[in-house]
N, C-alpha and C positions, 0 to 999 in steps of 0.2 A: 504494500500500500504506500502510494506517494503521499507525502505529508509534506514537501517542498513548495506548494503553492500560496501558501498565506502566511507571510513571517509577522508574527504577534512576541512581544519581547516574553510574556506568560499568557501559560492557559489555563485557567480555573475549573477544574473537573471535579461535580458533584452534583446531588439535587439541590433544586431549589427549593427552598420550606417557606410554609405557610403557615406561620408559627402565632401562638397565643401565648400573649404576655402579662401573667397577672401580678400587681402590684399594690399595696395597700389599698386591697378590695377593690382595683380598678380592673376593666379586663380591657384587653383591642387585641389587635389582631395585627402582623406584622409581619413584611416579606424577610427571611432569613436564610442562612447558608454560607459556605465560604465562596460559593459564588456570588452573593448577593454583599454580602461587606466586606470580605476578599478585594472582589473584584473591582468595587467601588471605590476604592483605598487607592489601588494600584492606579485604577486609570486618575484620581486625584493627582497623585505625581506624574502625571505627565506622559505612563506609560501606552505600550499598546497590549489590546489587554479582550484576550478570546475567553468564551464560557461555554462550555457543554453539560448538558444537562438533563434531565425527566423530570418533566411532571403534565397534569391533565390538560390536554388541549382547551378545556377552558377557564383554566387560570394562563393560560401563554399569554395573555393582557397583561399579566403583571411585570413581563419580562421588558416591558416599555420602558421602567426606568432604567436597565442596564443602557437600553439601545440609546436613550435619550442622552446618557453620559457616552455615548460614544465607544461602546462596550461591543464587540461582535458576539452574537449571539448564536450557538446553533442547538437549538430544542428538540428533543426526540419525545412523541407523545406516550405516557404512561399511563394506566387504569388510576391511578391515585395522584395526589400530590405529596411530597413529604411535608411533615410539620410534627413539632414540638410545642405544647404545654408547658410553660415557666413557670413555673409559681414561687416567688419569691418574699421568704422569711424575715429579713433582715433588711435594715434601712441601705446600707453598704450594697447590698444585692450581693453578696458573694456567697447564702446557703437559696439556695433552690431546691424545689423536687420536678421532676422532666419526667411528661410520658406522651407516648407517641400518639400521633393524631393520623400520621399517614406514611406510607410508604410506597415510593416510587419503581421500586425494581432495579435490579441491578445494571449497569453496564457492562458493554460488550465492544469489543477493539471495533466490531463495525459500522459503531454507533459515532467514530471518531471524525470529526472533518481533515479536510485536506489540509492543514496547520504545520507553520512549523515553529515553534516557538522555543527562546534560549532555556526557560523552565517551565515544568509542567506543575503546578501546584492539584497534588489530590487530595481532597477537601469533602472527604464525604460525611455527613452528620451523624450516620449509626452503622451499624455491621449489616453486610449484606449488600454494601452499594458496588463494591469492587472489590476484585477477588487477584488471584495471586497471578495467573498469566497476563490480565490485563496491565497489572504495575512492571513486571517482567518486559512486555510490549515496548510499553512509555520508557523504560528505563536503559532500553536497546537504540535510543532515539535519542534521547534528551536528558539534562538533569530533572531527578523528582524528587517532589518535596512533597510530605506526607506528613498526614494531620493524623494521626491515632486515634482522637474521638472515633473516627468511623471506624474501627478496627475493636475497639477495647468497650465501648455502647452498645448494650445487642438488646434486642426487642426481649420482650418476657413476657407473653399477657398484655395487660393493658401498663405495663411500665416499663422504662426506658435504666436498664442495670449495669454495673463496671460487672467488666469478666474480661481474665487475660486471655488475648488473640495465641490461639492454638500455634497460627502458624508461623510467630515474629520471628523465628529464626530465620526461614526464608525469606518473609516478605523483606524484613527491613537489611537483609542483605542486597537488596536491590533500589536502596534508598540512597540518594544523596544529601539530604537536610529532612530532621523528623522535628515536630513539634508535639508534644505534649503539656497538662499541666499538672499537680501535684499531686491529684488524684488517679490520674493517666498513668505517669512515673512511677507510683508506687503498686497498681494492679500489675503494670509490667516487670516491673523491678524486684517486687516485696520492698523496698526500700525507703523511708521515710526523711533521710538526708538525701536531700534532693542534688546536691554534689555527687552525691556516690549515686543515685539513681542516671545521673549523664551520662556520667564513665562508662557504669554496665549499660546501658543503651547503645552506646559510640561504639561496644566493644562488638556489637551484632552489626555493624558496617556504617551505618552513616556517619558524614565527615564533620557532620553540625547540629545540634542538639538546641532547638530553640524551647526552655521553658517557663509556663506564664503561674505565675503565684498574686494571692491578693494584693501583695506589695509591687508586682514590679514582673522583671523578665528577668532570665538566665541563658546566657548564652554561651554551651560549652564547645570550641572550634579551635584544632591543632591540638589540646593537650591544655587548653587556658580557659577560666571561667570567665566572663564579663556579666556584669549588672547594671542595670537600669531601673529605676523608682517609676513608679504610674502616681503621677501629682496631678488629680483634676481634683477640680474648685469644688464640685461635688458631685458625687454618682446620680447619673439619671437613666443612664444609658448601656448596663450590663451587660446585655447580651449581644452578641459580635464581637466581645471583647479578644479572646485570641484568634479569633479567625481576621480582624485586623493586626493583630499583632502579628503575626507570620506574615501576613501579604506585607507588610509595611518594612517587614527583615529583609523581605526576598527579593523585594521592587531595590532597595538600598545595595543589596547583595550586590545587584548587575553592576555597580560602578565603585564601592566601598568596601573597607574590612570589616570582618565581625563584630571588632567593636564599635565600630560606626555607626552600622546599621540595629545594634543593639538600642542603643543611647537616641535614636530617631524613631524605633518602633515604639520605645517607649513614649515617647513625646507624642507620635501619631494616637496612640493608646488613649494617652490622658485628655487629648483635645474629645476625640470618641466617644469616650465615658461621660463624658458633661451634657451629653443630648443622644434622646432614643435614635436609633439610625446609624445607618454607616455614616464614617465621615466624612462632613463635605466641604471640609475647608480647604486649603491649599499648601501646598509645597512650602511656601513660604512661612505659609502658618507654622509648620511643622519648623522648620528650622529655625525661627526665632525662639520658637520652645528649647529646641535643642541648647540656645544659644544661653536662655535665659538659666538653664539649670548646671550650663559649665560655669555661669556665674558664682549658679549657690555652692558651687562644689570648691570651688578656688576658695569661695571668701570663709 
């Protein structure tokens, strides 16, 4: 299959969800995924920036604000849409309980457009979206970056459960940058120091280890850890929280070192966190943040 016809710097492979968000007894209802704030991240900086995706042909009206940002879209129709239930405990928003509303069906390598892009970001929201030859595929092609959620989240009934991926020794041998966050790391790991949870992660093949914690991110790449704090003014905006944070490492990746891109996802993060939605500010937003926090770090 020729994949040379449409050079995208990333390409965002997941469902798209149609997710309910409930919050001091409020409910609404909200487009989600790492295609959905991934990808809106990425093309914010300026990127070029493809989505592949399922869900019901009529919800594909939702996929109008990808398009309207300038986002290539290629849609494959599915019996359901995926989505997730939030329900959210805490002012902070960092305990929730998640259960599944829907599911879109797995992909399939001939589900893929003709693309050719510098990385493939897979972004799936629960187990069961992509499976091991499809990443094997992608990984014979391009770099991939691999979001765990969808690997380590497995449907159960009417709830959404942590259970370790049977099959991480191969999959993540065909990974080049894996994100996780502290509950990910430790179903994977057993491991509760999240230091020592990278290490044994990196030690199953990938070259970069992005993890997201209520404080901040962790970034372990070469043998070195780096850290970045998440400072927003105050939490409104939870959910998307690491599925922007990796897209915002990845987008930085193409032209920066680890720690670079660590120190700016974090900054992308905290703008994030301060309003429901992906983020929609700019490049420049981003980097006066960056700017203002090597301030606080010096003084």
């Amino acid at each position: 299959m020729d994949l040379g016809r449409i050079s995208v710097d990333i390409a965002v492979i997941g469902h798209f969800a149609k997710d309910k968000i409930i919050f001091r007894g409020e409910e609404r209802v909200s487009s989600g995924g790492s295609v959905y704030y991934g990808a809106i991240a990425l093309r914010r900086m300026g990127l070029r920036v493809a989505v592949v995706t399922r869900l019901r042909p009529d919800d594909f009206g939702l996929l109008g604000e990808l398009k309207d940002e300038g986002i290539l879209v290629f849609a494959q129709p599915a019996e359901q849409t995926s989505g997730i239930e939030n329900t959210y405990f805490t002012d902070d928003m960092d305990r929730r309980l998640c259960k599944p509303l829907g599911f879109a069906g797995p992909f399939r390598l001939e589900y893929l457009p003709d693309i050719q892009p510098r990385t493939f970001l897979v972004g799936p929201i629960m187990a069961g979206e992509v499976d091991i030859p499809l990443i094997r595929a992608l990984s014979s092609k391009d770099t991939v970056a691999l979001d765990a959620q969808g690997f380590v989240r497995v449907r159960e009934g009417d709830e959404l459960v942590f259970r370790d991926w049977p099959q991480k020794q191969e999959g993540l041998a065909l990974v080049d940058m894996l994100k996780v966050d502290t509950a990910e790391a430790e179903v994977l790991t057993g491991q509760t120091d999240v230091r020592q949870a990278v290490r044994e992660l990196a030690a199953y093949g990938p070259k970069e280890i992005v993890l997201t914690h209520p404080q901040g991110v962790l970034v372990y790449a070469g043998g070195e850890c780096y850290q970045a704090l998440f400072t927003p003014r105050e939490v409104r905006g939870r959910t998307g929280r690491g599925d922007t944070c990796f897209a915002a490492y990845l987008g930085r990746r193409l032209t920066a070192g680890p720690e670079e891109a660590c120190r700016f996802a974090a900054a992308m993060t905290s703008l994030k966190l301060e309003q429901p939605g992906p983020f929609r500010g700019s490049i420049e937003d981003v980097e006066r943040a960056v700017k203002r926090e090597d301030v606080k770090r010096k003084t």
